[in-house]
Structure formats: C-alpha cells, structure tokens
N, C-alpha and C positions, 0 to 999 in steps of 0.2 A: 545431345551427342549423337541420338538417332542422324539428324536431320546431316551433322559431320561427318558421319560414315559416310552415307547417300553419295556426298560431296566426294570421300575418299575412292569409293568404287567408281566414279565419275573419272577421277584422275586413270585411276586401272586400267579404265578399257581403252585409254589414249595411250597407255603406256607411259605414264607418268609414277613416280612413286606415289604410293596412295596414300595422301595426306590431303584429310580437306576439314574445314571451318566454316563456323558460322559467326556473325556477331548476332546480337539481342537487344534490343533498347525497349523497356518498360513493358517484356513479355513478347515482342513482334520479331519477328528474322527480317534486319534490315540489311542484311549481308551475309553473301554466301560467295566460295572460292576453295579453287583445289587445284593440291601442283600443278604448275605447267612453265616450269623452265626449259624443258627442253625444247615442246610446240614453238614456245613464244622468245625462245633464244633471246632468254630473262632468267640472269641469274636470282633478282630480285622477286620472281612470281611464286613466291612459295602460296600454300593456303594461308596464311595467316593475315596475308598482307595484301592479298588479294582482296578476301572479305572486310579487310580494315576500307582499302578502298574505295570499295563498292557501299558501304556502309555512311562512312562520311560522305559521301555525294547523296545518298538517301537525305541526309540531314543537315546538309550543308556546311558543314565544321568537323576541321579535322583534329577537333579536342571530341571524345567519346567519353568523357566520365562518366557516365548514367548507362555505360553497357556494358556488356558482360558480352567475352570470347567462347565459344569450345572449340575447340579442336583436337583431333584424336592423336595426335603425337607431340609429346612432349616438346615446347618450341628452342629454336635454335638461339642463338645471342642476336643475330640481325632482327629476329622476327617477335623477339625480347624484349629488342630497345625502340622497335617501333610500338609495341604493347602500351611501355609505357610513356613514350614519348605522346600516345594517344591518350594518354591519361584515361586507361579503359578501370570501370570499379573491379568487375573480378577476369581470372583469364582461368577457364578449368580444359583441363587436357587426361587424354586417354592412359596409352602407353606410355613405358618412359622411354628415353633415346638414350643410352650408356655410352654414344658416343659422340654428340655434338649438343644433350641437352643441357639449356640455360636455365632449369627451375629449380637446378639441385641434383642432378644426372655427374656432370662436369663443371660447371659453377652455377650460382643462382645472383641472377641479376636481378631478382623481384625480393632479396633480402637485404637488398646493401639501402642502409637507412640514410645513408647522405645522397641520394638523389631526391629531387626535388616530389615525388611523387611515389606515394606506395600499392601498389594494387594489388588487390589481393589476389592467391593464389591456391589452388586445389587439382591433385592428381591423382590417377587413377578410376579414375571414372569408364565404364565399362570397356577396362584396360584389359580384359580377355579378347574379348568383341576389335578392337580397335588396332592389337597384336597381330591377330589370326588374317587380316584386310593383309597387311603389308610382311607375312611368315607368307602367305600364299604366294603372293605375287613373286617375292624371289623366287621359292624354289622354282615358279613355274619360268622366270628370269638364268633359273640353274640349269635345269633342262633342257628349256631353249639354245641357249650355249653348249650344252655336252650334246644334242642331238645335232648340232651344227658342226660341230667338231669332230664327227665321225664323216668320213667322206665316204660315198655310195661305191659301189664297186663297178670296175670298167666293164661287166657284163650285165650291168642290172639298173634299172631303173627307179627312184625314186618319186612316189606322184608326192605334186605339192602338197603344200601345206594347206593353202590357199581352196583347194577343193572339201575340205573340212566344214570351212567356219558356217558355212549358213544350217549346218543340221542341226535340228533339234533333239532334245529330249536323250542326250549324249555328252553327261558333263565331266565324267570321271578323267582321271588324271590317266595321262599316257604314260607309259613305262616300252623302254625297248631294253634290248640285249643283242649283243653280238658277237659276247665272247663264250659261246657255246661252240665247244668242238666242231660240230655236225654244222655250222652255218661259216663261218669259212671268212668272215668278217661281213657274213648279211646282218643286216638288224631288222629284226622281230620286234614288232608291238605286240603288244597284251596291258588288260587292263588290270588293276590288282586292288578290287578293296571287301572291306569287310576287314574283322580281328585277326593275325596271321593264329590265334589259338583256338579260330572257334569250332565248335560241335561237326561243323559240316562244313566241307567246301567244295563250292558247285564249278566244276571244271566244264564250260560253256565251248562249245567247237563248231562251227559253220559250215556249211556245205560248201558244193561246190561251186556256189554262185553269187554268197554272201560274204558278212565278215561280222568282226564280233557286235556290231549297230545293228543285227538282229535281233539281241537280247536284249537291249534298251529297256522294256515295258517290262519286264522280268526281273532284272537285277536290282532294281528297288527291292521289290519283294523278298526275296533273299536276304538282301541287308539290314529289312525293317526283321527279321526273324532273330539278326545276332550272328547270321553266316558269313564266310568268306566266298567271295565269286571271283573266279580266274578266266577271262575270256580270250584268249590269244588271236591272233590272226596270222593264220599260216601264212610264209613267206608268199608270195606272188598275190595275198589276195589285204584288203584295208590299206593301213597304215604300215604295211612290212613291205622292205625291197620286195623288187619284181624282177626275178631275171628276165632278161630277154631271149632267151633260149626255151623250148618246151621242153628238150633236151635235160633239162637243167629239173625237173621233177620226175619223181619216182615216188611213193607209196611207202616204198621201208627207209628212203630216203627223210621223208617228212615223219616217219613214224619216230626215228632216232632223233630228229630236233625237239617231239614232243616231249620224249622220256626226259632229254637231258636238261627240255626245260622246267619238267615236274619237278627233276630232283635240287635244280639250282636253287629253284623257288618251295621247296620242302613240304611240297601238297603229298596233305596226308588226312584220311577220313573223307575221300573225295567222293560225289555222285557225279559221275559222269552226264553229262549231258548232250544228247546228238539231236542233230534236226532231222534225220531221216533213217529208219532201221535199216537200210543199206548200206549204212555207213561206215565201210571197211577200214577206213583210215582210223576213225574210232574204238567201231570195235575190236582192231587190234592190239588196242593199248591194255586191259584187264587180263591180256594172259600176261604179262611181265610183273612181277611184284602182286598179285590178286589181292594180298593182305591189302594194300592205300584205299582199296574202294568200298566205299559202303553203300553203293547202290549205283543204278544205273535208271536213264532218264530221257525217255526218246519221244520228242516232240515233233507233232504234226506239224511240218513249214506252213500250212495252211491255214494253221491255230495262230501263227506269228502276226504281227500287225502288219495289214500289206495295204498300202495305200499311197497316192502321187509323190509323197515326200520320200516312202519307204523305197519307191523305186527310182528317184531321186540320189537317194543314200546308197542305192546296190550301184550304180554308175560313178559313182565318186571316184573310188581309185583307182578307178580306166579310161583313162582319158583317152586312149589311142588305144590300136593293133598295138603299138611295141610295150603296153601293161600289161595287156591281156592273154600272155603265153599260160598262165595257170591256168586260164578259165579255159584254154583249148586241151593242155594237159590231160586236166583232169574228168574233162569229158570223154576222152580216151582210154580210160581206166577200167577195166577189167573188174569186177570184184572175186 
C-alpha cells in the first residue's frame, strides 16, 4: 500500500486525483499506475486499470489469478468489473469512496456469487494515510478556486503564482484574507499552523526587504515544541497584493491591518517576533491590548539563513518596478 500511495502523490503533482495502484504476482510489483484521465483525455485511465495493464503485459495474459491489487481508494464499478474480469486472487484498498465505491461503499460487485469468479476482498488498509493523500489535495483544489475567485484590485498588482514553486524548505499551506476592514478588498497572505490552543504563538513579521520565507528554518522549531506560528506578509511585500502606488502605504496604515488581522485570527499568548529592533511597525503593535503578548523576540536578519536560494526567494514577488512600491515605501519611513 506504501508502494500505492508513492503511485497516488505521483498522480498529485500532475494534478490528477490522487489515486494510484499496484498489482503483485508471487511477491514482485509487476504493475504500477495512477490517475491520469484528464493528462490522457481517458476516461478509462483510472489507477486501477492502469496497473492492471501494465501488469498483464509484464506476464503476457490478461487472466491475473495468482495476483493481488492494492490500491489506496476504494474502486469504482468500472474498475471493479475489470478486477474481476482479471480474475485477480485478492484486491485490498485504502480508503473507502461513499460515493462511487463498488466494494460495499454503494454496491459491492466482489459479493454477488453468480458471477463466474470470486476475488477476494479487504479494506481499509492504511485508510488514514491513504484519506489524508486526496483531503489534501482538495482543499488545496478549494483554495486554488476561492483564491482565483477573488479578483486583484485595479490599483494593485498580483505577482504570479508561478514565481513560488521552485523554493524550497517552504511547505505550509497558504491562507489569505480580504475581508478585513483596513484592506479594502486587498488580499493578505499569512501562514497559519501549529494548534489554534497552544501555550504560545509566535506572531513572525518581516522587514522591510523580506517576507514571511524568512522564517522557513525557524518555524519547524516552534511546531516541534506544540506552538502555533503566524507569519503574515504585509500587503505590498510575498504572496499579498501590491499596490502600485507608494502613496498607498503608511505605517498606522499597515499597523491597523495587523491589529485587525490579530483579532480575526484570535492570537492570543503571542511572542512577538521582529527581525530587526528598529522595527517600528512592530513595535507598535504591544502598546494596543499589552495583556495578548507574552514576550517579545528580536532576531538578528544576520542570524537568518542567507544564501543563493535565500536571495533567490527575497526577489520572488518583484518581478518588476510596478511590485516593488512597498520596498520604495518603506525605505522612506521615518521611525
């Protein structure tokens, strides 16, 4: 079922639903396959049927009695009746499917005793593991869709998406927001993980030149502790709109997007953390509410990991003069 998953995250990064198989004849993998209806504009390409495939050509006959399926998602009726049309001995599957599966989900076509052939069957097999492949994939399929669904605003620019994907050591799930008073229909990215109840939460802020891919080598650390880390990226600078105006930032300007994104977000027990003790945008935030914070946390940018990829990562989301009005901004800032 290992070697199934492998197969299903394989479908994943195609953009396929992540469903993938192996067959097994007398202990060996002689067949491997994972969605690809859509690539292969084949409704027929499920995993299942793939690896059936790829299997019988291994062995020259496409009778398979003497092998055994796994596949991490409970199969459909097409991929059912070619199972046992393969005359395969056992078929064991992950998850179940409550809405297309053939094993006993929605009917079970490996119980009806007047077909000519019965094979056996067993589910559930690291059906946590196997779930969690294709719970990901949608939301990040949900997202994708509601973050496409917000249109950028006619004074401000959105950097691709596209200038993301080659960084590493940067895996956490993206969250934006845009319906905070103070941003006016901009959207804000911030990261959000860790327990929303735990002990501490480390409220992470960028300078003037960076964004939340600063803390990358840090934020593990924090989470192996049991803490929650909040890294946001101020409008104009990561993964947040950029207006095109410098006009368009101000200092109690962005101070009021942070408050009202603390409170959206219900940080509380926070250690603040800044990358440089001059950092007036930050330490503004401790006089409003002083009870939220349980410490404060000012890191040398020096200390931070800076190397070809790091400076790599700081040019990401400025691709041009018309991203880069914050970084002129706020180098004009006063403290």
């Amino acid at each position: 079922m290992a070697l199934a998953l492998a197969q299903a995250r394989c479908a994943a990064d195609l953009g396929e639903v992540p469903v993938g198989a192996v067959v097994v004849h007398q202990g060996k993998v002689i067949g491997r396959g994972h969605n690809a209806p859509i690539s292969s504009h084949d409704p027929c390409a499920h995993a299942e049927i793939m690896a059936l495939c790829e299997a019988a050509t291994a062995l020259e006959n496409y009778r398979l009695d003497d092998c055994e399926l796994f596949v991490t998602l409970e199969p459909c009726a097409m991929c059912a009746g070619a199972m046992l049309h393969a005359r395969l001995k056992r078929v064991v599957f992950g998850a179940l499917e409550p809405k297309t599966g053939a094993a006993g989900s929605v009917v079970d076509l490996f119980a009806i005793t007047a077909l000519n052939h019965q094979t056996q069957i067993q589910g559930g097999v690291m059906a946590a593991e196997c779930a969690a492949v294709l719970q990901d994939f949608f939301r990040e399929k949900r997202q994708s869709t509601k973050r496409d669904s917000q249109p950028v605003r006619d004074d401000a620019l959105r950097t691709p998406e596209s200038r993301f994907f080659e960084l590493s050591d940067y895996p956490w799930q993206a969250n934006y927001v845009s319906d905070l008073p103070s941003l006016q229909g901009l959207r804000l990215h911030y990261l959000d993980e860790g327990p929303k109840d735990a002990p501490l939460t480390w409220l992470c802020l960028h300078n003037h030149t960076t964004w939340s891919y600063a803390y990358r080598t840090m934020i593990p650390v924090w989470l192996q502790a049991g803490h929650r880390v909040v890294a946001p990226d101020l409008i104009g600078f990561g993964k947040s709109d950029k207006p095109k105006k410098e006009s368009a930032h101000s200092l109690s300007w962005h101070h009021q997007v942070l408050l009202e994104l603390m409170d959206q977000l219900e940080l509380h027990h926070i250690v603040l953390v800044l990358q440089d003790k001059g950092d007036h945008l930050g330490l503004s935030l401790p006089k409003v509410l002083p009870q939220r914070y349980a410490g404060l946390w000012v890191v040398n940018p020096l200390s931070l990991k800076a190397d070809k990829e790091t400076h790599t990562a700081d040019e990401a989301p400025f691709p041009d003069r018309g991203h880069q009005a914050a970084l002129r901004a706020f180098a004009s800032f006063k403290p």
